[in-house]
C-alpha positions in Angstrom: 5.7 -1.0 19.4 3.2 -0.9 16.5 4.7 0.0 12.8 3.8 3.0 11.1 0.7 1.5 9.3 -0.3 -0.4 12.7 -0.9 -3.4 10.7 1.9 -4.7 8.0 5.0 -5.5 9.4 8.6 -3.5 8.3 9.8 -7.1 6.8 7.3 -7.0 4.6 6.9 -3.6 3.4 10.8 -3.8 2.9 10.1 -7.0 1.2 7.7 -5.4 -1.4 10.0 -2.5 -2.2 13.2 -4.6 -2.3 11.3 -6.5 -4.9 10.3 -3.6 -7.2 13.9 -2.0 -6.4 15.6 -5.4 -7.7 13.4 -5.9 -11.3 14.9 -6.3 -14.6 18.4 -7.2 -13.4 18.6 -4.7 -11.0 18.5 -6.8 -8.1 21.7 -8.6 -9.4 23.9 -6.2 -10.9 23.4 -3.3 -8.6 21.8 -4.4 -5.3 23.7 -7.5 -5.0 21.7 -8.8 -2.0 21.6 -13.1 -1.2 19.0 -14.3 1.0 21.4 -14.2 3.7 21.6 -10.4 3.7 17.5 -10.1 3.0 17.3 -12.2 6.7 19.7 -9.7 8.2 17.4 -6.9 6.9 14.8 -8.7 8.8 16.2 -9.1 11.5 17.3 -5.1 11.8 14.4 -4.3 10.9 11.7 -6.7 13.0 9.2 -4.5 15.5 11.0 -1.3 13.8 8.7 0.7 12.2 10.5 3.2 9.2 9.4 6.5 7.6 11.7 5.4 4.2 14.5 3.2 3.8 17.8 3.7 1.6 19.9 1.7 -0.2 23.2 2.6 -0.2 24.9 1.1 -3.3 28.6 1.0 -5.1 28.9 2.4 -8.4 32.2 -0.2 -9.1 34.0 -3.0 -7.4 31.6 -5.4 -5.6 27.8 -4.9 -5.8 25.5 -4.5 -2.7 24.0 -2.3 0.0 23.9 -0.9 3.1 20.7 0.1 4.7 19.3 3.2 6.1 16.5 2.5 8.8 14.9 6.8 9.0 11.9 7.4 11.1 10.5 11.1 11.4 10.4 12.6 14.4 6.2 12.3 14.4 6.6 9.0 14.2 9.3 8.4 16.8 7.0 9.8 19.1 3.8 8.0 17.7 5.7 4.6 18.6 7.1 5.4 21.7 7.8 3.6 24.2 10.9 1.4 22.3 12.3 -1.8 23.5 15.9 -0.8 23.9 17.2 -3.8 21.8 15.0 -2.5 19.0 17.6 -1.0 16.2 20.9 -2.6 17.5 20.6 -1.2 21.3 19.2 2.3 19.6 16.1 1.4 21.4 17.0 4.0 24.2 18.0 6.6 21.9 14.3 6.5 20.0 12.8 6.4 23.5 14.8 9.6 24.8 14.0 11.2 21.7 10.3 10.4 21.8 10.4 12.9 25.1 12.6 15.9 23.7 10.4 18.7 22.4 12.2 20.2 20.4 15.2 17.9 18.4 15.4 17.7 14.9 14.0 15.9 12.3 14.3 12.8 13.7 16.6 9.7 13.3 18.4 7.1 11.3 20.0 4.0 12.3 22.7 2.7 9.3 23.8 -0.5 9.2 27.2 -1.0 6.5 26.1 -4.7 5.3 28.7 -4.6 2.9 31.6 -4.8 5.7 30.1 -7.2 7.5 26.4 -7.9 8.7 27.5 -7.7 12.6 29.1 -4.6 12.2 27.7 -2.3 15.0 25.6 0.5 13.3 26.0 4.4 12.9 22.7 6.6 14.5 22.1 9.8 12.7 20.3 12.8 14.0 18.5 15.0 11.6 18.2 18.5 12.3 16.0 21.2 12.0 15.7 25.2 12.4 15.5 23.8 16.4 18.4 23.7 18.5 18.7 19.9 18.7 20.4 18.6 22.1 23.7 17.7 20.9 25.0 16.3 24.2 22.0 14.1 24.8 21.9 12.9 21.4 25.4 12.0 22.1 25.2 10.4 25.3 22.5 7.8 24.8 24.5 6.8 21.0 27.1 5.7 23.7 29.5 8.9 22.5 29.5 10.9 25.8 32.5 13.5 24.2 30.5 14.1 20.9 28.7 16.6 21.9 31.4 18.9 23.3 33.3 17.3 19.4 30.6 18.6 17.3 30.1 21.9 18.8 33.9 22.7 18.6 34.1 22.0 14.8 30.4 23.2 13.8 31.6 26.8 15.4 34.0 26.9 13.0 32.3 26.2 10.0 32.8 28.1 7.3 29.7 30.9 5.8 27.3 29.3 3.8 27.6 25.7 5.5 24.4 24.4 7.2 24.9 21.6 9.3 21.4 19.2 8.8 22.8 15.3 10.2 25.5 14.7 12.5 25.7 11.3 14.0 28.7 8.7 15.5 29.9 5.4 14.9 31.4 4.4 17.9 32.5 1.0 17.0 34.6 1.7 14.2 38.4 3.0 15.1 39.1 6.5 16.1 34.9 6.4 16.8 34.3 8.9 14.3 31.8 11.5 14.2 30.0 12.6 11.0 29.0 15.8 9.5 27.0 16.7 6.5 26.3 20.3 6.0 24.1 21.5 2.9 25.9 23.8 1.0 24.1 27.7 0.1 23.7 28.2 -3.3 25.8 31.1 -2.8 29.0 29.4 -1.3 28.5 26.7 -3.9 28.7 29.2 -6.7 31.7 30.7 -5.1 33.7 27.4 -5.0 32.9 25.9 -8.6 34.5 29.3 -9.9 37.5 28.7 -8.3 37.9 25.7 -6.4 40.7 26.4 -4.4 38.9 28.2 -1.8 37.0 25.5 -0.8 40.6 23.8 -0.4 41.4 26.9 1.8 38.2 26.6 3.7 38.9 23.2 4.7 42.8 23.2 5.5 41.2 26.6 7.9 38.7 23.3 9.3 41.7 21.3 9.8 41.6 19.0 6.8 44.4 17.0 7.3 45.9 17.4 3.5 45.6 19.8 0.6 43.2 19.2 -2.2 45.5 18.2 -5.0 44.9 20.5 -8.2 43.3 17.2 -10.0 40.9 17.1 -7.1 40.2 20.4 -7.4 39.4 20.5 -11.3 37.2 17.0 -11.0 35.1 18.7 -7.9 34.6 22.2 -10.3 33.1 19.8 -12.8 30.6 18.0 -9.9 29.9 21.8 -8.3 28.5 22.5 -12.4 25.6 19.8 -11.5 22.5 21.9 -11.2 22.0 19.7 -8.0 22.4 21.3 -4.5 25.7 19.9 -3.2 26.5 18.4 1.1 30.2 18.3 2.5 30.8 15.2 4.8 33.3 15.3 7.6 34.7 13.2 9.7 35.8 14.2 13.3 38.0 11.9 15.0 37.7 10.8 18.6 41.0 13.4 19.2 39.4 16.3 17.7 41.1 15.8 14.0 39.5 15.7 10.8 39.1 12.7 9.2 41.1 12.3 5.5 37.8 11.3 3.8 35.7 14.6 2.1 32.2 13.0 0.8 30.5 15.5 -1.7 26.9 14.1 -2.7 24.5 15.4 -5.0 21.2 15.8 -3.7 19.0 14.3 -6.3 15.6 13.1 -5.1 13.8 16.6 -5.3 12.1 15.1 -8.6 9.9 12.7 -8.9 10.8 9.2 -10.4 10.0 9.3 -13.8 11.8 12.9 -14.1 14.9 11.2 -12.6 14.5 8.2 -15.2 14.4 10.7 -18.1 17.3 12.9 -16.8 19.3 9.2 -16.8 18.0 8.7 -20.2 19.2 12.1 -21.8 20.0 14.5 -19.7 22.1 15.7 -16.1 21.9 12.5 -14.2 23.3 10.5 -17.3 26.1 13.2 -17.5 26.9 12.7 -13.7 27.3 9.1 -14.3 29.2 9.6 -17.4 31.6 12.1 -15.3 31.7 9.2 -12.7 33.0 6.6 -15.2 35.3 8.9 -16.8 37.1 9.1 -13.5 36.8 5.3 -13.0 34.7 5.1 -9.7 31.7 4.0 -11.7 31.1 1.0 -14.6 28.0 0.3 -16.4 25.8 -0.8 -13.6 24.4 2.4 -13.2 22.3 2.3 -16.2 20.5 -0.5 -14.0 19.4 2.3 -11.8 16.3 3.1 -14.4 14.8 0.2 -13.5 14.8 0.6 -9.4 13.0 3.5 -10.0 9.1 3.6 -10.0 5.8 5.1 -8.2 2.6 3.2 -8.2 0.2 3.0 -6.1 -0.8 -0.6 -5.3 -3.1 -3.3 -2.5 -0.4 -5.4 -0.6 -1.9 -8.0 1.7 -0.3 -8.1 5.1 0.5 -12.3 7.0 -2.8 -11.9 8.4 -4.5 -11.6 5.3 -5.5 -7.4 5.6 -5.2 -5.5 2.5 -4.4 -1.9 2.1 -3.7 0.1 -0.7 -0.2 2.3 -0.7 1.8 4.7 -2.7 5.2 2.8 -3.3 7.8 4.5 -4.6 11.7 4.0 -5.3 13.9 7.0 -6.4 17.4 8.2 -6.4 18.1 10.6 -3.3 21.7 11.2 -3.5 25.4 10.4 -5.6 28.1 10.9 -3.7 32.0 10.7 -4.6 34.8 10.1 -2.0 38.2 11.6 -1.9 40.8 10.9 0.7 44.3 12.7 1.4 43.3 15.3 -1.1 43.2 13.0 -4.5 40.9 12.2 -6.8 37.8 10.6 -6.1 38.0 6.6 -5.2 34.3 5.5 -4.8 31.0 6.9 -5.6 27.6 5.4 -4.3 23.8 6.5 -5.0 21.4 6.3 -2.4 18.1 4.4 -3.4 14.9 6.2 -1.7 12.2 3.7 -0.5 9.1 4.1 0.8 5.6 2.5 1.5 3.0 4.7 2.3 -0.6 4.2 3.0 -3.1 6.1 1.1 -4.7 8.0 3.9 -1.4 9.3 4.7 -1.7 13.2 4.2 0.8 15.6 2.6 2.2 13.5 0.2 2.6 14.7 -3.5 4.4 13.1 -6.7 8.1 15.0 -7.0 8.2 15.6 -2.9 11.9 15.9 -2.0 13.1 12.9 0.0 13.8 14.3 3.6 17.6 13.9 3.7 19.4 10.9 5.7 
């Protein structure tokens, strides 16, 4: 299988944007990575070809990343036929998808580095206005039940949730399966005036406890980020919910020097402030300027080709944790990478990242 620019390798495109990612301290204080996790990268990522890449990084306790591998669905199908050893054993899950006409926006294969670089990854599935194959998407990530799972819960859903990723992680206990559903501007409004409905809304979904009324003040000040806001679920291998609610703000509908000036003096620097105030976040977010850039720039492949792409880092996503209904115990942002060659069509400055 040939990468997306048919002649630089994924290690080395990761390489490049690892290395702009990492400048002025960044690479330390907020990515974390040795050279042992940079040859685990390499390894996930050798003969897999990406669309864009994210960093998934801790706003406290230890620094690092885990890595999201997302390819489009044109270019699934551009590279098909896959090994199936290629992304972890996803191989055969790329290939099936490669054949289905209709199924989303295509896929992403996460690996959690920060518990452990042979942890078995999580395969996402990106949805569209399509009616994506649930059950097949299921079946060959090695979850044969998650379809019928998914469709149980996502029928129950309340107005003005749109599920747009679903995906499984079948070797971690109770083999969870995810949900994120975007929320409409007009159920988000409805919850950051009075938060309590979305607590109702979720003990109607089965949330396993009751949003405590801390919870619900802290999530009334995220809901007043003029950011559009997903829900994550979990949906246990029984059928329950999962005690973890993720709430992320999506972020990367600017371009990257917007996003450094709104850390600078404006919404994104208030988020973070929020964040610390609540103690899921220290000072190594202010690192986060410096990830951030968009230049257009010659790399030279191993085999001495050069080709001009537009590289650019940005900030896709914060999202906060709460579990058993209490205040928020982690927060992450979610680094947006990508390398794309110049001839590439229907790119623009300020684009908004395709969610993963």
């Amino acid at each position: 299988m040939k990468t997306e620019t048919n002649i630089f390798r994924s290690e080395e495109l990761f390489d490049e944007l690892l290395r702009r990612a990492g400048k002025d301290g960044a690479g330390e204080v907020l990515l974390g990575y040795s050279e042992r996790e940079k040859a685990a990268a390499h390894k996930k990522l050798y003969g897999c070809g990406f669309s864009q890449l994210f960093l998934e990084v801790p706003l406290s306790d230890r620094p690092g990343f885990d890595l999201h591998i997302v390819q489009d669905a044109e270019n699934i199908r551009k590279q098909a036929p896959y090994d199936r050893d290629l992304y972890d054993g996803y191989g055969e899950l790329f290939s099936w998808y490669a054949g289905e006409p209709s199924c989303g926006d295509g896929l992403d294969v996460v690996y959690d580095f920060r518990d452990g670089l042979d942890v078995p990854p999580m395969a996402y599935l990106k949805m569209s206005d399509d009616t994506p194959d649930f059950a097949g998407f299921f079946r060959k990530a090695g979850d044969a039940e998650g379809g019928s799972r998914y469709e149980q819960k996502v029928k129950r859903l309340p107005d003005g949730w749109a599920p747009w990723y679903t995906g499984t992680h079948t070797g971690r206990p109770g083999k969870p399966l995810r949900i994120g559903c975007a929320l409409h501007s007009r159920a988000k409004s409805r919850y950051a005036e009075d938060m309590r409905l979305l607590d109702h809304d979720l003990q109607r979904l089965g949330f396993p406890a009751p949003l405590s009324s801390v919870t619900c003040a802290r999530l009334g000040e995220l809901f007043a980020f003029p950011y559009p806001v997903d829900v994550q679920l979990d949906v246990m291998e029984d059928g329950s919910l999962g005690p973890t609610l993720g709430i992320s703000l999506c972020t990367g509908n600017i371009g990257a020097k917007r996003t450094a000036a709104s850390l600078s003096d404006g919404s994104m620097r208030e988020v973070m402030g929020l964040l610390e105030r609540w103690d899921v976040a220290d000072k190594r977010w202010e690192k986060l300027k410096a990830s951030l850039f968009q230049v257009s720039a010659v790399l030279c492949s191993q085999e001495g080709v050069r080709r001009r792409f537009v590289l650019s880092g940005n900030i896709g996503f914060i999202k906060a944790r709460f579990k058993d209904g209490e205040p928020a115990h982690d927060a992450k942002a979610y680094i947006n990478l990508r390398a794309i060659a110049e001839s590439h069509e229907g790119w623009r400055d300020g684009d908004a990242s395709p969610r993963a």
